[in-house]
Each structure stands twice: as structure tokens, then as C-alpha cells.
N, C-alpha and C positions, 0 to 999 in steps of 0.2 A: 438855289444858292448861286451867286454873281460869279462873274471868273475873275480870279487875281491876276494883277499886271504885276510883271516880278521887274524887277529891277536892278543891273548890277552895283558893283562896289561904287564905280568909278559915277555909275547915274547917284545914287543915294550920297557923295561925297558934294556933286553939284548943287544938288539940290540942298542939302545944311549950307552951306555955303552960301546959296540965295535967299535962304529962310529967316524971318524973322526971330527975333531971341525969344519971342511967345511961344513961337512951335518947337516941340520938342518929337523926333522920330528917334526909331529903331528900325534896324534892317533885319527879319526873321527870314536866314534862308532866301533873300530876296526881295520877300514881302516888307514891304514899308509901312509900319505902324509907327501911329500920330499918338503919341502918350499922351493922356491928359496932364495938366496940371493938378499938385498936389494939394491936400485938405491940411489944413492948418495940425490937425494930430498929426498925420503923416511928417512933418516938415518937422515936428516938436522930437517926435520921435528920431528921427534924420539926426538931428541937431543933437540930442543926446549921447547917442551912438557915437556919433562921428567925435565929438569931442571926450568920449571917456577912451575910445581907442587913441584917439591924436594922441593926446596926454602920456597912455603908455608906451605908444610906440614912441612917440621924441624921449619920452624917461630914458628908453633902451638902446636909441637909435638901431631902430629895425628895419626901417624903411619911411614911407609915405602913406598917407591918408589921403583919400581924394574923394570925394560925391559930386555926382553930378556927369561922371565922365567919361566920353566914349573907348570903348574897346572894341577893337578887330579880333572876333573869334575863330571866323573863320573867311572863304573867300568872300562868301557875299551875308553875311552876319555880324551888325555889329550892336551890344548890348550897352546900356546905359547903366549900372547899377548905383542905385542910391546911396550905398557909401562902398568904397573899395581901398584896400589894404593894397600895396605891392611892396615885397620882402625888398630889403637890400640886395639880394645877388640879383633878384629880374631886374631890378631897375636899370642893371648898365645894359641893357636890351631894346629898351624904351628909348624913344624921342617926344621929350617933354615940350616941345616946340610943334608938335604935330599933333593933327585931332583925325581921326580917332589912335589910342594906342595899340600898337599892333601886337598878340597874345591876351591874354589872358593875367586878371591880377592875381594874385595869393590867393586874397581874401574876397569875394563880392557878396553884397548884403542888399536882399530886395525888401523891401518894407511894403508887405501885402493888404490891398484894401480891399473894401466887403467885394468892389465890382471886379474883382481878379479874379478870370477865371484858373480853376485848376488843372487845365488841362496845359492852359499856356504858361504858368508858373512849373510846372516841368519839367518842360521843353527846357525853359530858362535854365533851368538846374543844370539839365541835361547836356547844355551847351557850354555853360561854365565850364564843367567837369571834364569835357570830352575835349576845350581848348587847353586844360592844361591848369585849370583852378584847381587850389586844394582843397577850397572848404567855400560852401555856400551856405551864408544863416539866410532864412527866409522869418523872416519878424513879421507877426499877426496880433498888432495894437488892439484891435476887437478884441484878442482874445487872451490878451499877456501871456504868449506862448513863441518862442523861437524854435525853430525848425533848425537843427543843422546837418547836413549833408557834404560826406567827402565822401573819398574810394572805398573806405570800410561800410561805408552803409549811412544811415540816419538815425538821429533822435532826436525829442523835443525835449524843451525844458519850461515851465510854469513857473509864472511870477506867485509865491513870492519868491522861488527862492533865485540862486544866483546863479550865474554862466562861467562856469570854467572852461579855459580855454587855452590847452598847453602843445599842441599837435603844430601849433600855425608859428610858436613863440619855440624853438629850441631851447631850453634852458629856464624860462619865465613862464607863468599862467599868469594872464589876462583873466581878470576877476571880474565880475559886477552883476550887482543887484537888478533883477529884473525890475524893478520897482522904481528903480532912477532911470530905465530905458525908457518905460511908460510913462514918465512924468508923476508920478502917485502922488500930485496936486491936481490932476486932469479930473474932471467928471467922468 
């Protein structure tokens, strides 16, 4: 096995900075991993998600939706999650004028493909949790199944049936069909 060149905050900040909008990295602990680009299910699913939670969170005005967006979890880790929630109290925390954002959001959601290993989907959890996230769903489009993960522990849930979701919302559940997350027009 090769040796990793680790790299700090301040290297990994230069370098997005000089990178084409093709390349997409993450900082693991240092390590600098080069995401690929996503498969048109992944992107569909994205797209679902994000716009069934926008929707309720602007209904409630609870906060923001974002995908696509860097977070600083820790000194030299910084996570991209495919769709992410941040409540209205983090927000006055945040500088939305700055890349990446520094904590941790509410909500982050990984949208897991076949070549994901499980070792480093995780970690990811692991890193959420420990910067200060409440809830991590990890979405497996293969297999119409959500994963969700906070402090109490885990469980999954199976399309068809629905995702409730009242832990993240005080007062509100966040509803939906697993079936609208998967597109149940897809092959």
C-alpha cells in the first residue's frame, strides 16, 4: 500500500481555490479525496430530496437547504454532503460568504452508490456526529432503503413505505414517501 500525503486546512483551501469546477475534493482527516462525479440516479435522487425538504423547511421557515456544500468539521476535515439542512439558531454561526462552512449542519444527507465503500461511509457518519450534526440519512438508491443515524443510535427504513421525521423539526414531522425519493418512474 502507497503512503498518503496529508495535507493541511489552509493546503486543501488553496488548492479548491485553484481547481477546476470539474474537480470536486474532500479533506478526510487530512487526506485529500477527489469525489467523482455523480450518475444521473444519484443527481435524480439529490434532486428529489432536496426539493421535498426545501419545500418544508421554507413552509416552516426552519432554516436552509443546501447540496453541493462544503463543511469544516473539524481542523483538517472538510465534508461535502449531497444535501444538507442547517436549523435557524446555527445559521447565525455561519458565513454564507465563505467556502467552506465552518461546523457542522443539522441535517447532512449522503446518497450512497454501489462503488461506496462501507468502511468510509462511516467514518462520514462518524465525522458528522462527532462535529456536532444531529442526524445523518445515508440514502441507498440500489436499494430503496434510508439509513438514519443520530446520538440514540440507527435505523433504516424501506421504500415503500414513508420517512418520518420529527427529532430534526421541533414541533413538525417531515413526511415522505420513499417512493417519490426514488423517483418510482426510474427503472
Amino acid at each position: 500500500m502507497g503512503a498518503t500525503t496529508k495535507l493541511s486546512f489552509e493546503e486543501f483551501r488553496r488548492l479548491q481555490e485553484a481547481a477546476e469546477e470539474t474537480f470536486r475534493y474532500e479533506l478526510d482527516e487530512g487526506e485529500l479525496l477527489l469525489t467523482p462525479s455523480p450518475a444521473p440516479r444519484h443527481n435524480i435522487v439529490r434532486y428529489n430530496l432536496r426539493h421535498a425538504l426545501t419545500t418544508f423547511v421554507k413552509a416552516h421557515r426552519l432554516g436552509l437547504v443546501l447540496d453541493e456544500t462544503d463543511f469544516r468539521l473539524s481542523e483538517n476535515t472538510v465534508r461535502k454532503p449531497d444535501v444538507a439542512f442547517i436549523a435557524q439558531e446555527r445559521m447565525k454561526n455561519f458565513d454564507f460568504d465563505r467556502s467552506p462552512i465552518t461546523g457542522a449542519p443539522s441535517l447532512a444527507i449522503e446518497i450512497i452508490s454501489p462503488t461506496n465503500r462501507t468502511q468510509d461511509t462511516t467514518k462520514k457518519v462518524r465525522q458528522y456526529l462527532a462535529a456536532g450534526c444531529q442526524s445523518v440519512w445515508l440514502v441507498y438508491p440500489s436499494l430503496g432503503l434510508v439509513e438514519i443515524h443520530d446520538a440514540g443510535g440507527s435505523h433504516s427504513v424501506s421504500a415503500p413505505q414513508s420517512m418520518d421525521e420529527q427529532k430534526l423539526f421541533p414541533g413538525r414531522t417531515f413526511s415522505l414517501s420513499l417512493k417519490t425519493i426514488f423517483g418510482d418512474d426510474l427503472p
